[in-house]
N, C-alpha and C positions, 0 to 999 in steps of 0.2 A: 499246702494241700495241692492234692493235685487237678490241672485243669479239666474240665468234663468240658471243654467248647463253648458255643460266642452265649451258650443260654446261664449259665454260670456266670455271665459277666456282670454285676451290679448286685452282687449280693455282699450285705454288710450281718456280721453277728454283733448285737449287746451283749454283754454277758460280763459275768467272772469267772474268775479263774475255780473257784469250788462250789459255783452256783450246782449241786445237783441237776436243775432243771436247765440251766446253762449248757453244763455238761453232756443232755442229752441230743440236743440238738447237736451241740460239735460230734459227736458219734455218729448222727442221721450224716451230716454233710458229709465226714470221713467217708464214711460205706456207701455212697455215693461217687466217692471222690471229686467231687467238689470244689472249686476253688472260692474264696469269699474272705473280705478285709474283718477283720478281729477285731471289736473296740472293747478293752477292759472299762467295765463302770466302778465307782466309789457309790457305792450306795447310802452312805453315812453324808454324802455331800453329791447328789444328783444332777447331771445334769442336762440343759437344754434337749439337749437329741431324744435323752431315756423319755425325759417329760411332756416331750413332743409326740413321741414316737407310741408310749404307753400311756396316754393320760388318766387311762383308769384306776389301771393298777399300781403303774409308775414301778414297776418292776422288770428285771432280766429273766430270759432272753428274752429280746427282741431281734425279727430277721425284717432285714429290709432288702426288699428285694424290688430294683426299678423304682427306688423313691418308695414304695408302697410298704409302710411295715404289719407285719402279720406276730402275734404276741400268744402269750399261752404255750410252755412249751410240748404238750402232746399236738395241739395244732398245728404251731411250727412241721414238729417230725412228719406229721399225716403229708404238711403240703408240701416238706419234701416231697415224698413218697410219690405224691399224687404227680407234683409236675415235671420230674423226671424221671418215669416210669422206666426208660430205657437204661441210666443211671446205674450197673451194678444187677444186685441182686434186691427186689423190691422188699421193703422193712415190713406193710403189715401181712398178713396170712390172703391169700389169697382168693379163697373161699367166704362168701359173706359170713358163714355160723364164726368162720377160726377169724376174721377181723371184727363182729361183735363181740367177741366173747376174751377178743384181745382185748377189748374197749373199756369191757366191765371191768377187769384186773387192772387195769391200766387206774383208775379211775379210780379202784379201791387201796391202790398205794398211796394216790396221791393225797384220798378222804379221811384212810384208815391208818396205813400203814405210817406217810411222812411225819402225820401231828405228833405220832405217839412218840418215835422215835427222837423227834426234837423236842417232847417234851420231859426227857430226860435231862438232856443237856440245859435246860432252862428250871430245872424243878430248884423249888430253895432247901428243901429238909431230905432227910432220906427217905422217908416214907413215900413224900411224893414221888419221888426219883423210885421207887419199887413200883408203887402203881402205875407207873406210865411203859417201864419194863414188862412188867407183867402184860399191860396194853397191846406195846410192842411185840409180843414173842404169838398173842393169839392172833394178830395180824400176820405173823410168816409161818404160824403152822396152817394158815388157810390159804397162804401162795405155794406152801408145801402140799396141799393137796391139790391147789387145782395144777402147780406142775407137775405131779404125778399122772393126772389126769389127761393132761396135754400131751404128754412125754410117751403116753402109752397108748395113743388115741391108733385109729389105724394107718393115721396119714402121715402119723409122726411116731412110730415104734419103736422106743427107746430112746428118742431123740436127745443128742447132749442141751440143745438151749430149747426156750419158751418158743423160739420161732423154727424149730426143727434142727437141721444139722448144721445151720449156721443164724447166725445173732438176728434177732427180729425187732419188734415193735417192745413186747413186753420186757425181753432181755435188757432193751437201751430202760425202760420206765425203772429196772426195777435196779439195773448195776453202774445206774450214775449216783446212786446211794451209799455206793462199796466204800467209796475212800472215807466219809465221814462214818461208818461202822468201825473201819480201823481208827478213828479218831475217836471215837468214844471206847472201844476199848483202850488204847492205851492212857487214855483220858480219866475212864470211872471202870477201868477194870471190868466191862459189860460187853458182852456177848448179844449181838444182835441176832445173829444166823447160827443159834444152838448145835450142837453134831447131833447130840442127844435128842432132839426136838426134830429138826429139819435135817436130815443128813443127803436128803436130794438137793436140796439148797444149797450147802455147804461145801458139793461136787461141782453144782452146777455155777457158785463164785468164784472157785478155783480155774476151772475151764474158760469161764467169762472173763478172770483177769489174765490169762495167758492170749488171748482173741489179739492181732492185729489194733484193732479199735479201743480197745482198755487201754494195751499200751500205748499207742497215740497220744489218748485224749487224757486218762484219769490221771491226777494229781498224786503223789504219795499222800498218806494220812494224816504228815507232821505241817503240811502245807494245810489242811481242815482244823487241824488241830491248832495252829496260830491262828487262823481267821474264826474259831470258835471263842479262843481264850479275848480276841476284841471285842466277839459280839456280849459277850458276858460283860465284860470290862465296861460294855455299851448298856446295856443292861442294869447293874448296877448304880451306874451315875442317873438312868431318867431317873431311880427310885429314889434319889436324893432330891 
């Protein structure tokens, strides 16, 4: 990464390599440009720092920055955001309505949009695996509307991303999710980002994986798609 100066110094990421939530934060530092030490976690076998560091939740990411670790990763992004304002171009909307209302979306991928779609990949029969599709697809016809809604606002007229002509708050929430979409399609043959359904979505993925910062940070699919086939693998044996 590259160095943003001496305020940049002491900043450590937790994470993995196809943590979604991981991923979003390595996005935030990127478009920042950031510099900060990388620790990949085993999460099957945890240790000390994560447990230290998150003892709530004991999950990635974790940023530590000055000894101090800050956990959650929309939080994380915010206090990028927050503490190096000068940093780039700043990640959430600038106006209090457009970083509320980033907030809510934000918040509804994490509540709505994340469970459903990983509760594909964990369903045991097909039916479940339909219901949780079906779950899934009313979750991105409702990101489908409100990026409509965003995109056509006045401040943002047409705009190609959620945060206007270049990659925002809700962009990083919503396309740290993209590699594991291509991993369940090639996985169970499923479409997360419909054309037919969401076709603003489905422009606005392709734009978002060409961005600097996709290519950076995001993983190919076949890289989610291995660390799917373990969690399942993991999966199976608790139920024995």
């Amino acid at each position: 990464m590259a160095d943003a100066g001496n305020e940049a110094e002491g900043l450590t990421l937790l994470g993995l390599h196809v943590s979604p939530f991981a991923l979003r934060v390595r996005m935030a530092l990127s478009l920042k440009g950031l510099s900060y030490e990388y620790i990949e976690q085993d999460l099957f076998h945890k240790g000390e720092l994560l447990l230290s560091s998150n003892p709530v939740h004991k999950k990635v990411p974790v940023l530590i920055h000055h000894g101090k670790p800050i956990c959650e990763s929309l939080a994380v992004v915010e206090y990028v955001d927050e503490v190096w304002p000068g940093a780039a171009a700043t990640i959430l909307p600038a106006d209090p309505h457009g970083r509320a209302t980033a907030r809510f979306w934000a918040a509804y991928i994490d509540g709505k949009l994340f469970p459903a779609w990983t509760g594909i990949m964990k369903a045991a029969t097909e039916e479940a695996r339909a219901d949780k599709l079906r779950e899934t697809h009313a979750a991105v016809l409702n990101l489908e509307k409100a990026f409509a809604e965003i995109s056509s606002s006045s401040s943002n007229d047409g705009a190609a991303f959620f945060g206007g002509d270049s990659v925002g708050y809700l962009d990083l929430a919503l396309g740290c999710s993209l590699p594991w979409f291509g991993a369940l399609r090639a996985m169970l043959g499923v479409e997360i980002i419909d054309a037919a359904q969401a076709p603003l979505l489905v422009a606005w993925a392709e734009r978002f994986g060409e961005t600097p910062v996709a290519k950076e940070v995001l993983p190919q699919p076949d890289e989610a798609v291995a660390y799917a086939k373990k969690i399942q693998a993991y999966w199976a044996s608790a139920k024995n």
